[in-house]
DSSP file (Angstrom, degrees, kcal/mol; ACC not computed):
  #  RESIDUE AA STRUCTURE BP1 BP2  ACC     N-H-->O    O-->H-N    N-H-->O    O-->H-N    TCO  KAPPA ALPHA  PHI   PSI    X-CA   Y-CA   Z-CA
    1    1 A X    >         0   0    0      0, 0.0     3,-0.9     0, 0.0     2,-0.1   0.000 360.0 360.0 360.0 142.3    0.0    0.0    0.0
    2    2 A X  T 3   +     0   0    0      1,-0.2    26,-0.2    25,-0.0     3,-0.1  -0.446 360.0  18.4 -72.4 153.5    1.3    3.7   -0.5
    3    3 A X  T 3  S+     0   0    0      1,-0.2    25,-0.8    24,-0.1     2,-0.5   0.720  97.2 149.2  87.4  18.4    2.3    5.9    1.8
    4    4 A X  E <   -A   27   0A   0     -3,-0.9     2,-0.3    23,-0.2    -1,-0.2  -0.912  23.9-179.0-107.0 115.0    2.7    2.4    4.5
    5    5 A X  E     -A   26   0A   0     21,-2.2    21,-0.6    -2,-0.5     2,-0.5  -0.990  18.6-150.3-130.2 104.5    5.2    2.1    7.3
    6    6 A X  E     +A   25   0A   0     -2,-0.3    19,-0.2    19,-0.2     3,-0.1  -0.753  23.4 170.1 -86.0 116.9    4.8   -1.3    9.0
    7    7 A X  E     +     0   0A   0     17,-2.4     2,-0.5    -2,-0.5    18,-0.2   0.641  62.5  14.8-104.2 -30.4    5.9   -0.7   12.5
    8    8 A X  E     +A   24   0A   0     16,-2.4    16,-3.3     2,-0.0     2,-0.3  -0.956  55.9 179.7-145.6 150.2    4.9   -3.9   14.1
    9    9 A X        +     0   0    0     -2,-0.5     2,-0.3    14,-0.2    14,-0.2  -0.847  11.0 178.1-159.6 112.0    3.9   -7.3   12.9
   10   10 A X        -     0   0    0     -2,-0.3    12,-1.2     1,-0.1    -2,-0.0  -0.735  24.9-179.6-122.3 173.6    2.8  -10.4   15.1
   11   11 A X  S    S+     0   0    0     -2,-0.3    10,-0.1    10,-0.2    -1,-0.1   0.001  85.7  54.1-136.0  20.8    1.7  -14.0   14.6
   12   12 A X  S    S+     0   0    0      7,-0.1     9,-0.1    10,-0.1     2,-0.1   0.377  75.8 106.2-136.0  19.1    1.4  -15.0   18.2
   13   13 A X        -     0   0    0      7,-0.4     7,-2.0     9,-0.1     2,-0.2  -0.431  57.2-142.1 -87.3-159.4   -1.0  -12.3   19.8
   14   14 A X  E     -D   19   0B   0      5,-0.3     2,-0.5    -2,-0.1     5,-0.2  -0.920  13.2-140.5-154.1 145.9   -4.7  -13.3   20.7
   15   15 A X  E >  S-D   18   0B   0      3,-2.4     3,-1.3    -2,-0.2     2,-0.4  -0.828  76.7 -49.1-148.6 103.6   -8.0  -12.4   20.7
   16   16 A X  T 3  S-     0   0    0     -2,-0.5    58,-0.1    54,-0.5     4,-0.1  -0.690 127.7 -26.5  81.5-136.9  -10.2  -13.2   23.3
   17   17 A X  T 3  S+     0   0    0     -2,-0.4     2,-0.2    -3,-0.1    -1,-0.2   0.588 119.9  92.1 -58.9 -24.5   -8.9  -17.6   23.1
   18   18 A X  E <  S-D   15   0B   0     -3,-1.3    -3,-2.4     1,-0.1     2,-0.2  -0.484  85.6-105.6-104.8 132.5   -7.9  -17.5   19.6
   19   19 A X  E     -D   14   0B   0     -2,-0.2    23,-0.5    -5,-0.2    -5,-0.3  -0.488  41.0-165.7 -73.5 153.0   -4.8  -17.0   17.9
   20   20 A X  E     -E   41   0C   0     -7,-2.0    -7,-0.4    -2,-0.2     2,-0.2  -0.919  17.9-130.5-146.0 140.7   -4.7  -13.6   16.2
   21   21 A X  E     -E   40   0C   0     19,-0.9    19,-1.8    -2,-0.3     2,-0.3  -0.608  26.1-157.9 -87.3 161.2   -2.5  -12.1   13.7
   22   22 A X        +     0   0    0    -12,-1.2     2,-0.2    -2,-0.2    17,-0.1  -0.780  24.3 156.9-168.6 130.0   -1.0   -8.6   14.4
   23   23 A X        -     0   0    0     -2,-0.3     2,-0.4    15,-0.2    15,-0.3  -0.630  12.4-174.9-178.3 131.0    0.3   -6.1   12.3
   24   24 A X  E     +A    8   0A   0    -16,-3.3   -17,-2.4    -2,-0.2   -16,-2.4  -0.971  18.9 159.9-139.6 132.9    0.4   -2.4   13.5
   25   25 A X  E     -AB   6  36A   0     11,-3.6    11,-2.6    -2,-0.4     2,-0.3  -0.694  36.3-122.7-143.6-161.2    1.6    0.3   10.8
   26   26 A X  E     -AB   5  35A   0    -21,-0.6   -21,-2.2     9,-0.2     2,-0.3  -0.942  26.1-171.4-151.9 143.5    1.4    4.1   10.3
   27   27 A X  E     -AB   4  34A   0      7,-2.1     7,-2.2    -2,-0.3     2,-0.3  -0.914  18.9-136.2-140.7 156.7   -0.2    5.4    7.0
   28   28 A X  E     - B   0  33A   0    -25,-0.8     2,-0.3    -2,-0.3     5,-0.2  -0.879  15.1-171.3-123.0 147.9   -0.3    9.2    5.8
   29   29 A X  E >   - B   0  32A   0      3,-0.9     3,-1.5    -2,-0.3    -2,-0.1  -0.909  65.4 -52.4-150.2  99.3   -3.9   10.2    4.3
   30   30 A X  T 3  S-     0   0    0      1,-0.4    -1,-0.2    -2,-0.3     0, 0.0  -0.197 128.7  -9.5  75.5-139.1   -3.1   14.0    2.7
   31   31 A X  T 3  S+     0   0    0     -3,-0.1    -1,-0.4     2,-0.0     0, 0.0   0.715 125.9  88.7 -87.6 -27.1   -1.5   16.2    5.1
   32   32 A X  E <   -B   29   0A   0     -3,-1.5    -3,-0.9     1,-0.1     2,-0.3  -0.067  56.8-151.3 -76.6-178.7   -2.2   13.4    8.3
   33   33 A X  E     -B   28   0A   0     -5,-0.2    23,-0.5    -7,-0.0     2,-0.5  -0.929  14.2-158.5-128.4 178.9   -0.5   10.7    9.6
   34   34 A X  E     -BC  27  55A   0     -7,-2.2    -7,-2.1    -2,-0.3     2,-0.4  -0.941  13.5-151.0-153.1 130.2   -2.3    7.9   11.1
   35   35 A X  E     -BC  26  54A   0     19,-3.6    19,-1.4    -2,-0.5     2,-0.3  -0.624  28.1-177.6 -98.9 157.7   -1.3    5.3   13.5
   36   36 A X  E     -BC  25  53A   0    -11,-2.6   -11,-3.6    -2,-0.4     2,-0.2  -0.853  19.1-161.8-165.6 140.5   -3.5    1.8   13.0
   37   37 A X        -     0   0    0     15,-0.6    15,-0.4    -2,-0.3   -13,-0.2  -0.315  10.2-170.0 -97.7 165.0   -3.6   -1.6   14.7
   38   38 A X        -     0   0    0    -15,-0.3     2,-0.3    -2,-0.2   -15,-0.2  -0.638   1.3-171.2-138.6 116.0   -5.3   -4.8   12.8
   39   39 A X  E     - F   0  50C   0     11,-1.8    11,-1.1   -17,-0.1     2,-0.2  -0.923   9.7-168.9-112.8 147.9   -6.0   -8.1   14.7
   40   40 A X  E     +EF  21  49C   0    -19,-1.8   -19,-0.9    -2,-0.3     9,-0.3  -0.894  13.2 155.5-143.7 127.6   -7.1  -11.2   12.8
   41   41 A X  E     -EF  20  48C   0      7,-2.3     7,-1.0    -2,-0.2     2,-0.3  -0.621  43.0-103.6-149.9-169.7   -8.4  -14.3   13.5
   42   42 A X  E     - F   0  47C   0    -23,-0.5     2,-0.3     5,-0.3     5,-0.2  -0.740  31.6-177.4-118.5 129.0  -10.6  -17.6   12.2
   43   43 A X  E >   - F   0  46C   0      3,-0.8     3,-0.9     1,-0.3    -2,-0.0  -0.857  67.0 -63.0-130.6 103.2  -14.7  -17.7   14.0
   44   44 A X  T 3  S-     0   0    0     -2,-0.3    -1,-0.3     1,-0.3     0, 0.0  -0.398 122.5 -12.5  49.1-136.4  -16.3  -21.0   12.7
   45   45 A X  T 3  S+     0   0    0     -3,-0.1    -1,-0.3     2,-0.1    -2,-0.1   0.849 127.0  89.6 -73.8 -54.0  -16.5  -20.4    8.5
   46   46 A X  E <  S-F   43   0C   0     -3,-0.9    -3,-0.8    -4,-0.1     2,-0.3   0.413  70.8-136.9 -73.2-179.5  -15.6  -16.6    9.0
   47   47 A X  E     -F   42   0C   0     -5,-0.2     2,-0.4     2,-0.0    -5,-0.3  -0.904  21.6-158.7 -65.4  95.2  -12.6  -14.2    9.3
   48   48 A X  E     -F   41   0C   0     -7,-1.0    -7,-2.3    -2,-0.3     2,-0.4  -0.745  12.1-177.6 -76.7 116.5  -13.0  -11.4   12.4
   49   49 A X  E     -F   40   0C   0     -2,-0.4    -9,-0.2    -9,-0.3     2,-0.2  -0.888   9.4-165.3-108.9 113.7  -10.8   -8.5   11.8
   50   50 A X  E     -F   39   0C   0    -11,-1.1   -11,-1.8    -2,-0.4     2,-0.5  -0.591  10.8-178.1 -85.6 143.7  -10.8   -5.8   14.5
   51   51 A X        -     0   0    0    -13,-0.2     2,-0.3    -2,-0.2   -13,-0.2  -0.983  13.8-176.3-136.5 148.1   -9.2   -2.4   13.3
   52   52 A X        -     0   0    0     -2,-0.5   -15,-0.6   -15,-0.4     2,-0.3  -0.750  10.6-166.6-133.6 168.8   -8.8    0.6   15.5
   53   53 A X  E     -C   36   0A   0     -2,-0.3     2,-0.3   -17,-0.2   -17,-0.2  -0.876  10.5-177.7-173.5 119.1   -7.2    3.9   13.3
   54   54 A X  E     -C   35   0A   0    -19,-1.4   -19,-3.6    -2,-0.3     2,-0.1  -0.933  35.6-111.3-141.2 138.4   -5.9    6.9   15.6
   55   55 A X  E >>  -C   34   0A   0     -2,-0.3     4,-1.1   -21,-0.2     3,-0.6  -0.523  35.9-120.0 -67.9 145.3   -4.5   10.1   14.4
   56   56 A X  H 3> S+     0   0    0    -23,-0.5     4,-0.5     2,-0.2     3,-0.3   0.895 113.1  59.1 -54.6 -42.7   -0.5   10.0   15.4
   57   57 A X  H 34 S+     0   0    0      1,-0.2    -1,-0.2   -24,-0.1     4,-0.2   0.802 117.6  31.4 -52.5 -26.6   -0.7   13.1   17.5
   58   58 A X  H <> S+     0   0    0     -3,-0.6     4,-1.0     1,-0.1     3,-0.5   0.554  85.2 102.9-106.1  -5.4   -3.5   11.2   19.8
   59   59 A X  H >X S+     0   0    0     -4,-1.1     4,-1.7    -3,-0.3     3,-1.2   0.943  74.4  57.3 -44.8 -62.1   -2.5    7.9   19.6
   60   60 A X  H 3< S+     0   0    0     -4,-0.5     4,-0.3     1,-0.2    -1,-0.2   0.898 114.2  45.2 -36.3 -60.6   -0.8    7.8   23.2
   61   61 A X  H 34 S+     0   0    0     -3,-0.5    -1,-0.2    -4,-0.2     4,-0.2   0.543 116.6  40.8 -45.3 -29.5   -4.4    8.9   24.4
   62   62 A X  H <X S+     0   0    0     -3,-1.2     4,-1.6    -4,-1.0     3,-0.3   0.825 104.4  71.7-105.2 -47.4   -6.6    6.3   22.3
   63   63 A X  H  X S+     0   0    0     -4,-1.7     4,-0.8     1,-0.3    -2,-0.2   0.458  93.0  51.4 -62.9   0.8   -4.1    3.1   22.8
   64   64 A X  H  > S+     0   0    0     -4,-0.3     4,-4.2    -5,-0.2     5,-0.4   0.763 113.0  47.5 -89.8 -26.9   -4.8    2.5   26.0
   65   65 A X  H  > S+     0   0    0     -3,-0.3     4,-2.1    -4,-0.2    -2,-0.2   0.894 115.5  46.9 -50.5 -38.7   -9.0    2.5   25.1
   66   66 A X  H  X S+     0   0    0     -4,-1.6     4,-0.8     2,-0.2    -1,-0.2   0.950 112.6  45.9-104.7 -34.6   -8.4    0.4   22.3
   67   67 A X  H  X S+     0   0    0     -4,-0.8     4,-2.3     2,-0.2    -2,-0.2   0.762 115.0  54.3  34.8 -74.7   -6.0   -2.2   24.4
   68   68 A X  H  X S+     0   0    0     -4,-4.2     4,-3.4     1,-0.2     3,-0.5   0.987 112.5  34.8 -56.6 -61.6   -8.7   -2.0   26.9
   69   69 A X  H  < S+     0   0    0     -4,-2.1    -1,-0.2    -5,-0.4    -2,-0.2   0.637 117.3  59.0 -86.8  -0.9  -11.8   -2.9   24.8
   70   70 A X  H  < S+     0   0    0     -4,-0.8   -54,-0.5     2,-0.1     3,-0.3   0.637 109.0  46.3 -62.9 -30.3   -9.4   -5.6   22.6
   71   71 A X  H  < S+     0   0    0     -4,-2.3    -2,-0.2    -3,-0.5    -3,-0.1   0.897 105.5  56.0 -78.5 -29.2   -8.7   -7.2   25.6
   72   72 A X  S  < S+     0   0    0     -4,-3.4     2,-0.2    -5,-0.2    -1,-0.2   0.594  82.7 121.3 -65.1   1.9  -12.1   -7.3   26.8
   73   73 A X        +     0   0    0     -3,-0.3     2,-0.4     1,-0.1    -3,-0.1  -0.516  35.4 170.6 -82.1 135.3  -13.1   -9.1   23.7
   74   74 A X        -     0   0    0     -2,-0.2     2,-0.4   -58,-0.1   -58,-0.1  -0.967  25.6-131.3-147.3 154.6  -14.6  -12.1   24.1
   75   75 A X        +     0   0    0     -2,-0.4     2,-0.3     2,-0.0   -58,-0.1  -0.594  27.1 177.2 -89.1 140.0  -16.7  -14.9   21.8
   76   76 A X        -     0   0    0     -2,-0.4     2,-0.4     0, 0.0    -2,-0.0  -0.920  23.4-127.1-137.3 169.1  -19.8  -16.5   22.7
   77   77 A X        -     0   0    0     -2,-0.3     2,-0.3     2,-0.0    -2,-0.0  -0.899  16.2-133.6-116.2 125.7  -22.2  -18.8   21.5
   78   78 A X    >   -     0   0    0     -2,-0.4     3,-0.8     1,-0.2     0, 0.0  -0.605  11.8-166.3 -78.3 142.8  -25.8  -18.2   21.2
   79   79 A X  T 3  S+     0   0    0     -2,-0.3    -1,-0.2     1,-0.2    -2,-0.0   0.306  86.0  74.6-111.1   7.2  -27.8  -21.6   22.7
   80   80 A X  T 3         0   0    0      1,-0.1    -1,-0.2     0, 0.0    -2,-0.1   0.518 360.0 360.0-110.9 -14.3  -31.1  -20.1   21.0
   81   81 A X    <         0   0    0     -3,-0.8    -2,-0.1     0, 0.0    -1,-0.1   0.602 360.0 360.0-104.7 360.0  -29.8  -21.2   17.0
């Protein structure tokens, strides 16, 4: 992708139980820059990817919120289907 500076890139985080891929870069959009996470991981037949996108100047301020509610993620199964 243009304008893409891959800062971090894992194959051993998690999400929720499941292994999750990782990859955390920085993209410029016109005059911004933009810091952005992606986790990605296998749910029955699907792919889940969460992606959180923070301007660089607030990013210290927004990673611990998106941290917080990525750790809190968790899968459940509805007993009703």
């Amino acid at each position: 992708m243009k304008n893409v500076k891959i800062s971090d890139y894992n194959t051993l985080s998690k999400l929720a139980d499941r292994k999750a891929f990782e990859i955390v870069y920085k993209q410029k959009q016109g005059n911004r820059e933009y810091f952005k996470r992606l986790l990605a991981t296998t749910y029955e037949e699907n792919f889940l990817t969460i992606d959180f996108k923070s301007r660089n100047k607030y990013s210290d301020q927004m990673l611990p919120l998106a941290n917080t509610m990525i750790d809190s993620f968790r899968f459940t199964k509805n007993n009703t289907q």
